[in-house]
C-alpha positions as CSV (number, residue, x, y, z in Angstrom):
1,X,0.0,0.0,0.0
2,X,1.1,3.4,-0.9
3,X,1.9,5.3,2.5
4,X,1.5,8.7,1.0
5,X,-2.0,7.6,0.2
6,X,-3.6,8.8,3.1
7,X,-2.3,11.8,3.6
8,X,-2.4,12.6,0.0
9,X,-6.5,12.1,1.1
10,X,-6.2,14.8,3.7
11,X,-4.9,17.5,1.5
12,X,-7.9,16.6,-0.7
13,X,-10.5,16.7,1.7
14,X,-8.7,19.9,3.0
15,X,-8.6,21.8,-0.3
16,X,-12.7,20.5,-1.0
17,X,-14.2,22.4,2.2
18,X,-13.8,25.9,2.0
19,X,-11.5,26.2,-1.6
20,X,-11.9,25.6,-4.9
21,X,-12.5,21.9,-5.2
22,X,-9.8,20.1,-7.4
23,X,-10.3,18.3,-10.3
24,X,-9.1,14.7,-11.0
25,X,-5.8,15.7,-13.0
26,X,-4.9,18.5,-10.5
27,X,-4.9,16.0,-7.6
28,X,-2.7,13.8,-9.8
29,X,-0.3,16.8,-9.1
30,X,-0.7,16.5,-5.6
31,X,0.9,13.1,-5.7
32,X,3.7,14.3,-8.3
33,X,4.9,17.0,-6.2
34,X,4.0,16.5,-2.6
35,X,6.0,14.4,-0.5
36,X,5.0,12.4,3.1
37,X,7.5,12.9,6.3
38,X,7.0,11.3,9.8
39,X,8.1,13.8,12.5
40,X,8.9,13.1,15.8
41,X,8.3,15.0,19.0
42,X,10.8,18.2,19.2
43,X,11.9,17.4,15.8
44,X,12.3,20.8,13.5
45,X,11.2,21.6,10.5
46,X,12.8,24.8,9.9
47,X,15.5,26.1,12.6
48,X,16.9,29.9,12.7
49,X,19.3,30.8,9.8
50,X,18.2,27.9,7.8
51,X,16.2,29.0,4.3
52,X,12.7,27.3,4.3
53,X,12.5,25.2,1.1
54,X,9.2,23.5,1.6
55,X,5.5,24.3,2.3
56,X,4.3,21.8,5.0
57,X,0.7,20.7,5.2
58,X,0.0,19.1,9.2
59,X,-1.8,15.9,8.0
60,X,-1.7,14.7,12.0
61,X,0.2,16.3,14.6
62,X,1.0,19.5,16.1
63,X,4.0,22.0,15.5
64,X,4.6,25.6,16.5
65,X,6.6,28.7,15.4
66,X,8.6,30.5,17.4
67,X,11.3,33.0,17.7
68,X,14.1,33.3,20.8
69,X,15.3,36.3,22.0
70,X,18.4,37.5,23.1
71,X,17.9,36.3,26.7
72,X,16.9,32.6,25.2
73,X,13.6,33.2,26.2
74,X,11.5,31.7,23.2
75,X,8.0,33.5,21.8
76,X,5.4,31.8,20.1
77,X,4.1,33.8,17.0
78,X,1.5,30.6,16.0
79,X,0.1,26.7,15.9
80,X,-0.8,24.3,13.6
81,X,-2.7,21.0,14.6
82,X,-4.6,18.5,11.5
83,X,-5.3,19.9,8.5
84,X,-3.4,23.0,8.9
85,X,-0.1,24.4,7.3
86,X,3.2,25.4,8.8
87,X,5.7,27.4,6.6
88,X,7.5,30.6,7.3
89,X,6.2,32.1,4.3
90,X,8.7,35.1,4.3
91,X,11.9,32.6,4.2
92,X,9.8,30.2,1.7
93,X,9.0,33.3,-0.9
94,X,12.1,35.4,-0.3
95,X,14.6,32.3,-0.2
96,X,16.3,33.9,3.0
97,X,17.5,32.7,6.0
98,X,14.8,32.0,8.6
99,X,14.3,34.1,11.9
100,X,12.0,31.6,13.4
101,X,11.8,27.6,14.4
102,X,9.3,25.4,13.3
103,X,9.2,22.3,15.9
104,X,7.0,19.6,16.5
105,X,4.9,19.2,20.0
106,X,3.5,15.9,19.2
107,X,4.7,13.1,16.8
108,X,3.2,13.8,13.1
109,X,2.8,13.4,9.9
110,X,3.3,16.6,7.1
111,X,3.2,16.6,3.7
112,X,5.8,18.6,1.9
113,X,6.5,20.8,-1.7
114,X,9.2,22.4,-2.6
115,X,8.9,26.6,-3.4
116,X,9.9,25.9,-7.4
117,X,7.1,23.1,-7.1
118,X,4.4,25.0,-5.1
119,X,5.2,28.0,-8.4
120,X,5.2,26.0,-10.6
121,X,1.6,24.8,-10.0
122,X,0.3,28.0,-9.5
123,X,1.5,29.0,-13.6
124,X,0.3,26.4,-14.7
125,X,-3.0,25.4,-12.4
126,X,-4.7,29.0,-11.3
127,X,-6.8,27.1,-9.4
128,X,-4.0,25.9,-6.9
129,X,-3.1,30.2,-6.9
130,X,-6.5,31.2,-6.4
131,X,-6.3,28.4,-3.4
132,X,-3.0,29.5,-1.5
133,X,-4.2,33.4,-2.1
134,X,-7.1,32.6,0.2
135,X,-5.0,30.8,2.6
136,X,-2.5,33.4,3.0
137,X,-5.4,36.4,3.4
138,X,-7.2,34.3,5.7
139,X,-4.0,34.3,7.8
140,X,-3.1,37.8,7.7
141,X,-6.5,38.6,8.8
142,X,-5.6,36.4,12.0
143,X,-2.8,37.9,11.9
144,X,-4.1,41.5,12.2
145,X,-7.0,40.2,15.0
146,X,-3.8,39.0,17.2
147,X,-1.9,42.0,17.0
148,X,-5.0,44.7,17.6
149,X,-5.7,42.1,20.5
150,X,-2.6,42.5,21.8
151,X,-2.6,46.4,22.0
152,X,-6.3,46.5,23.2
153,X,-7.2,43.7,24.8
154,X,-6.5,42.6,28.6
155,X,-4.9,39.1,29.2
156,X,-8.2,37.8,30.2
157,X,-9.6,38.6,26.9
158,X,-6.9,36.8,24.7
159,X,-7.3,34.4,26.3
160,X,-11.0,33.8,26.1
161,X,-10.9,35.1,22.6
162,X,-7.9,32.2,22.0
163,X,-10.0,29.9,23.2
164,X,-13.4,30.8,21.4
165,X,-11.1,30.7,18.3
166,X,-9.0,28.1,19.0
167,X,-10.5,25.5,21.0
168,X,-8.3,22.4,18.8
169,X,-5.3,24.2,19.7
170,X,-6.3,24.7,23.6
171,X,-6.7,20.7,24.1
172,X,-3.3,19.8,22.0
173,X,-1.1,22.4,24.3
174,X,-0.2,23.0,27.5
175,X,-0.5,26.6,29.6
176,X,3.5,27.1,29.1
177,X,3.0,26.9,25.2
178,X,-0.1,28.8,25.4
179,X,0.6,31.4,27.7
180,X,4.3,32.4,25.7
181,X,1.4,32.8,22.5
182,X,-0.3,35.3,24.6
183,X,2.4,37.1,26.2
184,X,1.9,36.2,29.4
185,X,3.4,33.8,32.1
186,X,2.6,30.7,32.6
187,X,1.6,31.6,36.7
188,X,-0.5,34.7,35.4
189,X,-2.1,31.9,33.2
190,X,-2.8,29.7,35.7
191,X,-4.4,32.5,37.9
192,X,-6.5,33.7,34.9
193,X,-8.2,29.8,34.8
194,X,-8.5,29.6,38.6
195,X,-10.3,32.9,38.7
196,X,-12.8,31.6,35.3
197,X,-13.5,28.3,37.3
198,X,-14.6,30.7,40.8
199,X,-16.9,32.7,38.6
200,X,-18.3,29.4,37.1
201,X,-19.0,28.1,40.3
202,X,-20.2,31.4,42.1
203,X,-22.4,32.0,38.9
């Protein structure tokens, strides 16, 4: 049995619910240029200095981006769980050395294409441009939410509003992952869901 198989399924299914829908031959192109990688837990993907050559589709698993400061403190800029991607897209489309680290939380399974495979497809299937346009809007409007959260919104709210918008990447991390995405420390964290579970109760 083919092991890409599967996952080549996912990317499918993924591209069918809220994309343009692929046609037979331009799956066939999924096959050609997409490749399957088993990741293991803290395994990278992309490290600092290193020039991101692939796009990475999250068939199963969970990986995070992150930068480290000077200190060697490290700041989570964003998640990806099933049926999301993971690429720095500035070192994928500029070909320059990374400023971030791309590491796996959880054993899992990506799919990969290279940037001169990923270009090529879009000249010569529009469909697979109109595709990846809407994927990368859709995250700069996340994008933009986070960072007018960040200036106007108090801890409390992120993190309700991190919740209400991502409740599949709240059960797949723990509060030291989540609260470095927020900003906040992991104690502050841990008072901020001990004082939600008093008002449930006194409610």
């Amino acid at each position: 049995m083919d092991k890409t198989l599967a996952p080549l399924e996912a990317l499918s299914h993924y591209f069918k619910n809220g994309y343009f829908s692929l046609t037979p031959q331009e799956e066939a192109e999924l096959a050609r240029h997409f490749t399957a990688r088993q990741v293991k837990r803290r395994a990278f993907l992309l490290q600092e200095g290193e020039v991101c050559r692939s796009a990475s589709f999250v068939v199963a698993g969970c990986f995070k981006m992150y930068a480290v400061d000077q200190s060697g403190k490290e700041h989570n800029l964003l998640f990806a769980v099933d049926n999301e991607w993971m690429t720095d897209l500035s070192s994928f489309y500029t070909e320059q050395p990374s400023r971030v680290h791309i590491e796996a939380v959880e054993p899992a399974t990506v799919l990969q294409i290279k940037h001169d495979d990923l270009l090529s497809l879009f000249t010569r299937y529009h469909k697979f441009d109109r595709n990846f346009r809407i994927l990368v809007e859709r995250g700069y409007m996340a994008l933009q939410d986070r960072l007018l959260q960040t200036i106007s919104a108090t801890a409390e709210e992120r993190y309700q509003n991190f919740l209400t918008q991502y409740p599949h990447w709240a059960s797949r991390l723990p509060n030291t992952q989540i609260a470095s995405y927020l900003g906040i420390t992991p104690e502050f964290l841990s008072k901020i869901r001990k004082d939600r579970v008093t008002q449930k109760r006194q409610a």
